[in-house]
C-alpha positions, 0 to 999 in steps of 0.5 A: 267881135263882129264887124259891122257888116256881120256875116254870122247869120245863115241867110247871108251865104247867098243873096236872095233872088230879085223880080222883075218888077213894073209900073204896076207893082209900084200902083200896088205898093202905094196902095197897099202904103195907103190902106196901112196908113188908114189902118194904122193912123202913123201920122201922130208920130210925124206931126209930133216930130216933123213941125220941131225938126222943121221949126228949128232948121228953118228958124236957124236959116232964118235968124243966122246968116251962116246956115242960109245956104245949107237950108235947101241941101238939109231939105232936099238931103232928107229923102236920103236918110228916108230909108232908115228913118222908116224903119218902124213904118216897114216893122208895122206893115211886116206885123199887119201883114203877119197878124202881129200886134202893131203898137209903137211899141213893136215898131222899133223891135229891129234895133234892140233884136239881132238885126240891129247892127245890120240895120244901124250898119246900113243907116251908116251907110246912108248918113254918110251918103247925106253927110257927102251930099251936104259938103258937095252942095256948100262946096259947090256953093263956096265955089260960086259965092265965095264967103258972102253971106247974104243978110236974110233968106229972101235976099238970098232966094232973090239972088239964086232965082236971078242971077246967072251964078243962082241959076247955076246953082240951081242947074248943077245942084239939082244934078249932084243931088240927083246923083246922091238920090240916085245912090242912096235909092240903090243902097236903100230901097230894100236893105232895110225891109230885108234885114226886118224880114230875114235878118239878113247881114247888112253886106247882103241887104245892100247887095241885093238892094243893088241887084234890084236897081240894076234888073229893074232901072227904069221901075226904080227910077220911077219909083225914086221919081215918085218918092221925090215928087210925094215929098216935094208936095209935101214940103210945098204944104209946110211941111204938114203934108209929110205927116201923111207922105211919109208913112205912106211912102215908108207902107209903101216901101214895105210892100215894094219890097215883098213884091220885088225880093224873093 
């Protein structure tokens, strides 16, 4: 029986080499994001998914008083899970750039191939991060409110924008939050797109995901601060804005990883 950070395929033996990378391979990762979005019209998928998705977490903070104070870390803890949600997107790209068919249908080969328990491995990973940074922000909430519940979303909104405790809600939320983002952009940034790619082990896909942070820390930092802001603007529109954030973001990363991993 394998685990699950399989180490039976060849190309785990050594981890591929990492490039320096700047500002620039960032401008043509997004553009490269955006003529695969124009070419391959993605956004279907995410308008059929997002507005349920969105509907229901939104209308159950609404409506049940409990789940108020989870909407903002569900929101924000989205860009976590990002890397594995895009999975398809980094298929697509990778057959564009091929020559191969790029139907739905190709976009979730990796999960039934051999590279689906790495891939599932690494989505582990990542839900964990998520499901840490669910706990540390209602920790953090506990700590600060105790078991009030307040009876709707606005008054809960007009007490985190107004009192001193909302602010340092605001203040040291924002902090964790970046910490956890911080986390998941190191294990996820390429992990996925490699394991596509090379059908590396999940051990190896991470390792060099890692490697990228740490050669190139301020690229990666503004990547992780362009991926927040894209997403931001797109929740700021209702959501609707993912429908085309996120496939260019998930293009994108597709490129990003061809220019950055040997």
């Amino acid at each position: 029986m394998t685990s699950s950070f399989p180490l039976s395929h060849g190309f785990s033996a050594a981890r591929p080499a990492v490039r320096r990378i700047g500002i620039q391979d960032l401008k043509a990762a997004l553009s490269r994001g955006v003529d695969d979005f124009l070419a391959m019209p993605t956004h279907v998928l995410f308008v059929v998914l997002i507005y349920p998705i969105a509907g229901v977490v939104i209308a159950a903070a609404t409506f049940e008083q409990d789940l108020i104070p989870i909407l903002f870390p569900l929101a924000a803890g989205f860009a976590l899970l990002g890397p594995f949600a895009a999975l398809g997107l980094y298929e697509l790209s990778r057959r564009r750039e091929w020559g191969l068919p790029a139907a739905w249908t190709d976009a979730y080969a990796p999960l039934r191939g051999r590279s689906a328990k790495a891939v599932t491995a690494v989505g582990v990973v990542l839900a964990l991060i998520f499901l840490a940074w669910l706990a540390a922000a209602m920790g953090l909430y506990w700590a600060l409110y105790g078991s009030v519940t307040e009876p709707s979303l606005l008054a809960f909104l007009d007490d985190v924008l107004t009192t001193p405790r909302g602010w340092v809600l605001i203040l040291t939320g924002n902090l964790v939050g970046a910490a956890f983002s911080l986390l998941a952009l190191a294990v996820g940034a390429v992990s996925i797109p490699l394991i596509i790619d090379k059908d590396a082990d999940a051990g190896t896909a991470i390792e060099t995901s890692l490697a990228l942070m740490r050669e190139n820390p301020g690229t990666m930092l503004a990547w992780g601060a362009i991926v927040a802001g894209l997403l931001v603007i797109g929740m700021l529109s209702l959501f609707v804005g993912l429908a085309v954030v996120l496939p260019v973001l998930g293009h994108a990363t597709w490129h990003l990883y061809r220019r950055a991993v040997a």
